[in-house]
MMTF fields as JSON, N, C-alpha, C and O atoms, coordinates in Angstrom:
{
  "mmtfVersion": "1.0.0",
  "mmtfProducer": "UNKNOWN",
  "numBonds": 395,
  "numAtoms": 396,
  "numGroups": 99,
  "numChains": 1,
  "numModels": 1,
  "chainsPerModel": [1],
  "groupsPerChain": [99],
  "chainIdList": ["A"],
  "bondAtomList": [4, 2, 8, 6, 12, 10, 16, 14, 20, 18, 24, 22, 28, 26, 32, 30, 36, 34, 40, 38, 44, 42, 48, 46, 52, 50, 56, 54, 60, 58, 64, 62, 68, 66, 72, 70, 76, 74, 80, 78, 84, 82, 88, 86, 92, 90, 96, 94, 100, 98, 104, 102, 108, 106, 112, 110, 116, 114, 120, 118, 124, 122, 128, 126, 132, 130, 136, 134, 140, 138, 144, 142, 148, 146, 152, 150, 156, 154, 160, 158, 164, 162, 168, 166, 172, 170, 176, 174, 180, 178, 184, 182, 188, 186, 192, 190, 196, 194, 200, 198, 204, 202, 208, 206, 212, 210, 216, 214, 220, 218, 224, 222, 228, 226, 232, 230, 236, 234, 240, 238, 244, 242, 248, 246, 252, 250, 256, 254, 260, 258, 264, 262, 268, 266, 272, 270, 276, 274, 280, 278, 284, 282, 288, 286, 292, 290, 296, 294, 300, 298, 304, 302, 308, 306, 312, 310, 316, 314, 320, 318, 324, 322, 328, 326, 332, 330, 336, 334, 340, 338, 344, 342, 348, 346, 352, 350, 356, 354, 360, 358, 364, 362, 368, 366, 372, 370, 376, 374, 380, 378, 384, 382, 388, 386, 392, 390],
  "bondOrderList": [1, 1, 1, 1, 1, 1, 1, 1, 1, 1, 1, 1, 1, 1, 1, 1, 1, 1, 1, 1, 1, 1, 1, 1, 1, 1, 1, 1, 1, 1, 1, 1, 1, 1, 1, 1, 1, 1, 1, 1, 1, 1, 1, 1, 1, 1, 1, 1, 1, 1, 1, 1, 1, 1, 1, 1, 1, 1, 1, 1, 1, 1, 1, 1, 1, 1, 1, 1, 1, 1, 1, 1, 1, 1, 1, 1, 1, 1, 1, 1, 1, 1, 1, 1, 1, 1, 1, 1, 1, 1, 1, 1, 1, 1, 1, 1, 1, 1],
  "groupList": [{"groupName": "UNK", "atomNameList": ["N", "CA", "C", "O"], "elementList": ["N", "C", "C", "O"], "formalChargeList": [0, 0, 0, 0], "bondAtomList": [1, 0, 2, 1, 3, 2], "bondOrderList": [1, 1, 2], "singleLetterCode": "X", "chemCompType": "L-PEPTIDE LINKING"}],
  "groupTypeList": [0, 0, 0, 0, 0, 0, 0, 0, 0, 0, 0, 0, 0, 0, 0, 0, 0, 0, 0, 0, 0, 0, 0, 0, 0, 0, 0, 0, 0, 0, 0, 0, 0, 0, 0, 0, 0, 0, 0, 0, 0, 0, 0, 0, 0, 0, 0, 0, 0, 0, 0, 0, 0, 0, 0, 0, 0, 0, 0, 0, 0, 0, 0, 0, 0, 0, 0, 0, 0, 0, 0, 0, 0, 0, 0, 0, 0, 0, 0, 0, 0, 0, 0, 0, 0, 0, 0, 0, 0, 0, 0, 0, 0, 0, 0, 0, 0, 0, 0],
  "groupIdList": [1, 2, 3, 4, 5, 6, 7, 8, 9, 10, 11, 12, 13, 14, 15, 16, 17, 18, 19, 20, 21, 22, 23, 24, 25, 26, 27, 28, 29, 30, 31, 32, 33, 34, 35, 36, 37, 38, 39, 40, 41, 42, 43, 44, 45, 46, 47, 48, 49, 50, 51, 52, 53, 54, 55, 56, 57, 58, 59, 60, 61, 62, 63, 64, 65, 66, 67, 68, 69, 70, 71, 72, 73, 74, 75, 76, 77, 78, 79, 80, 81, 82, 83, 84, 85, 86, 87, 88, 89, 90, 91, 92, 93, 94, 95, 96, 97, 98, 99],
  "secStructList": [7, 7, 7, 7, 6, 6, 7, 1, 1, 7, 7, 7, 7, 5, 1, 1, 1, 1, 1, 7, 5, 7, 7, 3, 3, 7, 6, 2, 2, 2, 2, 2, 2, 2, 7, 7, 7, 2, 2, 2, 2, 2, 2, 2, 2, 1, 7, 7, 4, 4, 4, 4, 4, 4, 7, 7, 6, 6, 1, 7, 7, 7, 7, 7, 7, 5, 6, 6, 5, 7, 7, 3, 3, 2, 2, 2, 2, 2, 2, 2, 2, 2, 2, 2, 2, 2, 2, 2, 2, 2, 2, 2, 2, 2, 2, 6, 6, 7, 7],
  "xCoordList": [19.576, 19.848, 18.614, 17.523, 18.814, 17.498, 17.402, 18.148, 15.643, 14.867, 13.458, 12.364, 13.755, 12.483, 11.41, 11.138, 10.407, 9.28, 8.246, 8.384, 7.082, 5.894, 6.693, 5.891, 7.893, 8.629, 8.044, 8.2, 7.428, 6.722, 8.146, 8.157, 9.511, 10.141, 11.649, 12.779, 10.928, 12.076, 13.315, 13.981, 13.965, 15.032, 15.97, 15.453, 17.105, 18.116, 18.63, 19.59, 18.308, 19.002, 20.412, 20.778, 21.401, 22.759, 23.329, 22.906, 24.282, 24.903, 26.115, 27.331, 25.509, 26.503, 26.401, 27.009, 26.141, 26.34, 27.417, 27.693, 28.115, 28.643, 27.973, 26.747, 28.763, 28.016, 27.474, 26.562, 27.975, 27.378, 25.803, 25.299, 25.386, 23.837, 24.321, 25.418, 23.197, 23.219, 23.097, 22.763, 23.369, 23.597, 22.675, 23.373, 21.56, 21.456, 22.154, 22.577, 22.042, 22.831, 22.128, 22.448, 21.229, 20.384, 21.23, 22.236, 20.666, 21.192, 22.038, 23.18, 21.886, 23.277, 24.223, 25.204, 24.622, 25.427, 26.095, 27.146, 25.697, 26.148, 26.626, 27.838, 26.373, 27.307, 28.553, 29.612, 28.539, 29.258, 30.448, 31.556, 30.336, 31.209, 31.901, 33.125, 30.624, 31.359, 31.831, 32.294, 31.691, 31.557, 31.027, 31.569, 30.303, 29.343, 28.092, 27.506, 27.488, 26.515, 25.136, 25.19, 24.043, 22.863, 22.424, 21.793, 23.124, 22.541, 23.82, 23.841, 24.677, 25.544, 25.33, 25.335, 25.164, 24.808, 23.486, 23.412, 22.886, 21.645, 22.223, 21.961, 23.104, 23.01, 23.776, 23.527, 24.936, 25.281, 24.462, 25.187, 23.503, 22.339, 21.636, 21.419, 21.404, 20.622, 21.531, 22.402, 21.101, 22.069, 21.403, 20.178, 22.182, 21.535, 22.678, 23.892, 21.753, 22.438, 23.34, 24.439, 22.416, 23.583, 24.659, 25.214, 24.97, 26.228, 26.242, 26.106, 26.509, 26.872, 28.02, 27.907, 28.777, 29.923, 29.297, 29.927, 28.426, 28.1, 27.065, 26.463, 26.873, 26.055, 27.573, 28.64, 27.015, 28.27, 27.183, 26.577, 27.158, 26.878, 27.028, 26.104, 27.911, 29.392, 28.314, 28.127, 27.866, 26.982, 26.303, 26.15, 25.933, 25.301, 23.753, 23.633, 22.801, 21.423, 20.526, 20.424, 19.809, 19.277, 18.161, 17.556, 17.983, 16.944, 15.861, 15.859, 14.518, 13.283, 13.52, 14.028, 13.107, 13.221, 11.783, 11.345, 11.494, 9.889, 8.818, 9.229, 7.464, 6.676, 7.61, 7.7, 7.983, 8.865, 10.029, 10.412, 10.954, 11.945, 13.13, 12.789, 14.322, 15.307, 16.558, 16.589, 17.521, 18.769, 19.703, 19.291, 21.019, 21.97, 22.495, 22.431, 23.036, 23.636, 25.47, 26.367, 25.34, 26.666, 27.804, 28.823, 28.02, 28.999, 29.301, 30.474, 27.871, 28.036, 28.48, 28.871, 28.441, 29.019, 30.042, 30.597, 30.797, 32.12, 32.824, 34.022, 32.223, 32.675, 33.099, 34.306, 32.212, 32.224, 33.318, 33.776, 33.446, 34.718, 35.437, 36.454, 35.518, 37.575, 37.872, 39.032, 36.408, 37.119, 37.341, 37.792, 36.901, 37.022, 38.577, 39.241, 38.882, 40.211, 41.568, 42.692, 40.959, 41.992, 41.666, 42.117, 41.268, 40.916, 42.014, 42.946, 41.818, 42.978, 44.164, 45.223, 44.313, 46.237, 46.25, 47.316, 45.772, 46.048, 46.463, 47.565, 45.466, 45.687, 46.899, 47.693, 47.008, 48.479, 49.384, 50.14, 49.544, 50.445, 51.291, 52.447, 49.992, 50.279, 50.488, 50.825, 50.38, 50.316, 52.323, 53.023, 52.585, 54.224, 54.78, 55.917, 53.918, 54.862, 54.996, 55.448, 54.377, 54.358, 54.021, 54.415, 53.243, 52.448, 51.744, 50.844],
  "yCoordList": [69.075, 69.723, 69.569, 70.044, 68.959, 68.551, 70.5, 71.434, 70.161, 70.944, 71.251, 70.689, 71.97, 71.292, 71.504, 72.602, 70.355, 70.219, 71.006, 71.302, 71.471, 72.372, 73.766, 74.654, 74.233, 75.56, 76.036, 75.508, 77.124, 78.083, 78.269, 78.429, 78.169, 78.913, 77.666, 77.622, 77.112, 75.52, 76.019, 76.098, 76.432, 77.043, 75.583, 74.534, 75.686, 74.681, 73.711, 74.214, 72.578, 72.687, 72.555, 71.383, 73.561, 73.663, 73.319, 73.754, 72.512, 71.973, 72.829, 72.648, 73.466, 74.526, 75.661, 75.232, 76.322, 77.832, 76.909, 77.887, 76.025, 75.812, 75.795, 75.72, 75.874, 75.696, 73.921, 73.612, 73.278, 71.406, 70.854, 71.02, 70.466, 70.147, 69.151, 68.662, 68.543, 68.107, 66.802, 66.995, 65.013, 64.546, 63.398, 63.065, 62.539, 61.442, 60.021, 59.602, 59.53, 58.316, 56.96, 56.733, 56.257, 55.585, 54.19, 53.858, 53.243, 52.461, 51.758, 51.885, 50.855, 49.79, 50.71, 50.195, 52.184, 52.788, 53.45, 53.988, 53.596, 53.695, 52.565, 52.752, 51.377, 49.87, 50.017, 49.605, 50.482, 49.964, 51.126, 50.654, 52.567, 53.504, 53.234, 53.19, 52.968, 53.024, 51.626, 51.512, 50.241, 48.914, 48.312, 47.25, 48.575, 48.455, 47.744, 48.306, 46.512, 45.673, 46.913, 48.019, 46.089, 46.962, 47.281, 48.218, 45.914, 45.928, 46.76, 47.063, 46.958, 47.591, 49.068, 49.859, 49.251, 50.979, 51.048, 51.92, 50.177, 50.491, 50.895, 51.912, 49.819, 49.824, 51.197, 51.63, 51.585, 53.226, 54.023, 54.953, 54.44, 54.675, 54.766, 55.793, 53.832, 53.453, 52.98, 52.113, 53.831, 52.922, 51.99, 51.979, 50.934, 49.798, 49.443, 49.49, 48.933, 48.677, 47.602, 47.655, 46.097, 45.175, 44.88, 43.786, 46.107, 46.927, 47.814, 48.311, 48.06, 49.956, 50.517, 51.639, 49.901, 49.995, 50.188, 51.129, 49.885, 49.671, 50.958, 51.157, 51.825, 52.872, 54.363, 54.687, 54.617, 55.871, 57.355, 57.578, 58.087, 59.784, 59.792, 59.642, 59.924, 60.751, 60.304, 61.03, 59.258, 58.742, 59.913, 60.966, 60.011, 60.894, 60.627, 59.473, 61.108, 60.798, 60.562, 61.518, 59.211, 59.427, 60.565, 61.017, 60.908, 61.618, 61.412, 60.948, 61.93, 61.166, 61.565, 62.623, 60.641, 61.163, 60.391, 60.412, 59.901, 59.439, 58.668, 58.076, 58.837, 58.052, 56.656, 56.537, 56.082, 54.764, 54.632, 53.472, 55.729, 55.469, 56.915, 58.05, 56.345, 57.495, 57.401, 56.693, 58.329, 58.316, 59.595, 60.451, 59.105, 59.763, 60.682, 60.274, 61.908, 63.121, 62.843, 62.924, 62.435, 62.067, 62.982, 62.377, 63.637, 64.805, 64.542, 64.541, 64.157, 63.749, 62.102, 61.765, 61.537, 60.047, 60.346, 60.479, 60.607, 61.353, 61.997, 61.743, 62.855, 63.812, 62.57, 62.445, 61.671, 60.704, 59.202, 58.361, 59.394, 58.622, 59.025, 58.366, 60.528, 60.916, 61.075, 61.271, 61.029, 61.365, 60.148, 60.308, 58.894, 57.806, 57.177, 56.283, 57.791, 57.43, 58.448, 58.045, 59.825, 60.701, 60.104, 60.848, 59.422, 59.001, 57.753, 57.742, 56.894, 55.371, 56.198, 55.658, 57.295, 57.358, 57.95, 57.735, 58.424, 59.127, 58.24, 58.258, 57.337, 55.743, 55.038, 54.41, 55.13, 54.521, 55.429, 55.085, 56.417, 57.397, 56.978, 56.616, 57.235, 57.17, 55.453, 55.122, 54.551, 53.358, 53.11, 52.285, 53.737, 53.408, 54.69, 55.139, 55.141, 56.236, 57.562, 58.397, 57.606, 59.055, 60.097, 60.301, 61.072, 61.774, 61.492, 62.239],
  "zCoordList": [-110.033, -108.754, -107.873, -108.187, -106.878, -105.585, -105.26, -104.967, -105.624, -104.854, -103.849, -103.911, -103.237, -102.392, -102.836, -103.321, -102.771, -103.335, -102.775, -101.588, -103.466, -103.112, -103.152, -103.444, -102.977, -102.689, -104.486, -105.587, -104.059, -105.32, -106.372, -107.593, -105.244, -105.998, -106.417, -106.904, -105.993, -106.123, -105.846, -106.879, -104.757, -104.436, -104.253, -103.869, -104.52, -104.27, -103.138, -102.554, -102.697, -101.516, -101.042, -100.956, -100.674, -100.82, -99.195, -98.124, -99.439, -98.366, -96.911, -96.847, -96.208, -95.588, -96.673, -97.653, -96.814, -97.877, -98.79, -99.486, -99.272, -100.565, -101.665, -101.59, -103.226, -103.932, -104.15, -104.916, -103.609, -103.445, -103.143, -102.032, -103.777, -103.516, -102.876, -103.147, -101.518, -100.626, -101.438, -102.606, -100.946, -101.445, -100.909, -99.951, -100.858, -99.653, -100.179, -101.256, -98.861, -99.502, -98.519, -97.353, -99.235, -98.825, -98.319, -98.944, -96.921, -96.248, -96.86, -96.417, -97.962, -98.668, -98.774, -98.239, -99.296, -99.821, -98.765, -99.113, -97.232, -96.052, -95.768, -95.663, -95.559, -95.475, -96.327, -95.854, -97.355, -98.177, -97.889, -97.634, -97.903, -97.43, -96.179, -96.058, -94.802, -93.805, -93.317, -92.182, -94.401, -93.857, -92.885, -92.577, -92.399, -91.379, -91.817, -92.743, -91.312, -91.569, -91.049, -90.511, -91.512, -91.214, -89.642, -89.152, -88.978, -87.441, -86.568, -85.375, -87.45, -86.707, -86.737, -85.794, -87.844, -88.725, -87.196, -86.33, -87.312, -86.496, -85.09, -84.448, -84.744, -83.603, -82.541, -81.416, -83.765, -83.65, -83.578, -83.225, -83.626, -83.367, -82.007, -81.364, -81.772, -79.978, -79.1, -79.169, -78.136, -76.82, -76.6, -76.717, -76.2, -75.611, -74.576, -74.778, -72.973, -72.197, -71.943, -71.391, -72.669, -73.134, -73.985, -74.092, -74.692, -75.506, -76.047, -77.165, -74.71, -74.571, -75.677, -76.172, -75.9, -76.59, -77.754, -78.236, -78.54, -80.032, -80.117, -81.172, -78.98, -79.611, -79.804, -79.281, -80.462, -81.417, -81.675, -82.723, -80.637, -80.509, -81.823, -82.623, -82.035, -83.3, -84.759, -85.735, -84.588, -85.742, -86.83, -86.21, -88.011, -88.089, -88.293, -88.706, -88.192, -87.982, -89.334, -90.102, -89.687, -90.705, -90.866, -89.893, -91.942, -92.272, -93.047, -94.187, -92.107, -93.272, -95.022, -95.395, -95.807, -97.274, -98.14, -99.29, -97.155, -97.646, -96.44, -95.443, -96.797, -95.562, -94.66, -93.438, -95.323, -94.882, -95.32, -95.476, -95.653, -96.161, -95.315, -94.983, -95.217, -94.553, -95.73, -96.736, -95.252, -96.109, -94.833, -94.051, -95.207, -94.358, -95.346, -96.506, -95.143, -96.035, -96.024, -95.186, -97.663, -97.709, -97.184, -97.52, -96.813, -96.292, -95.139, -94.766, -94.035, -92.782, -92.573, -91.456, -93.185, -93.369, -93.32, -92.23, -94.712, -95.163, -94.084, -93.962, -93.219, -91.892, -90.859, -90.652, -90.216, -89.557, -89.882, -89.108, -91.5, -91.524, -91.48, -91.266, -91.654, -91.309, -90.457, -90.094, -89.504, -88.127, -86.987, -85.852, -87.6, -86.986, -87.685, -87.159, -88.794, -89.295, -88.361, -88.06, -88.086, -87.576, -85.761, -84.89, -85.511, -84.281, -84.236, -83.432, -85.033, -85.034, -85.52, -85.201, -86.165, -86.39, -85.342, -84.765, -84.94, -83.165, -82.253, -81.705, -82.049, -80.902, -81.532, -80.831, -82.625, -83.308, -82.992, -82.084, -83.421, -82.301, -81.056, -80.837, -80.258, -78.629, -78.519, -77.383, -79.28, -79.092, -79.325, -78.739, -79.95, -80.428, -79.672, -79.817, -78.945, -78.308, -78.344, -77.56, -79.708, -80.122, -79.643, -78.495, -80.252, -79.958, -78.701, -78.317]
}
């Protein structure tokens, strides 16, 4: 169970008040969940004015996890793919008429 380090009292770190320890999930293992190449993962990330389109708010933010090293919290990945999935059955929806 991840705890935070130097804490006298090594308290847990728990994800939202659940009982789930927080999870990271370092860059290949974000490609591979959200299929997304590295420059793309990146590029969700930063706006850039010559494609604007490829930066994504909604993204979730890496987090430091060492001097040179980050990792994203699997929950918020996880959060960010269902909601890019409940986003396309929606546009599929309204695309045939539906909803």
């Amino acid at each position: 169970m991840p705890v935070c380090p130097g804490d006298i009292h090594s308290v847990p770190i728990m994800a939202n008040s659940s009982d789930k320890p927080l999870t990271i999930l370092r860059r290949p293992q974000v490609e591979v969940r959200t299929g997304l190449s590295r420059s793309s993962l990146y590029a969700k990330l930063k706006p850039n004015p010559k494609r604007p389109t490829d930066y994504d708010p909604t993204f979730p933010r890496p987090v430091p996890i060492g001097t040179k090293a980050v990792g994203w919290v699997e929950h918020e990945v996880d959060d960010w793919i269902a909601a890019q999935v409940k986003k396309a059955r929606e546009m599929r929806g309204k695309a045939k008429g539906g909803n």
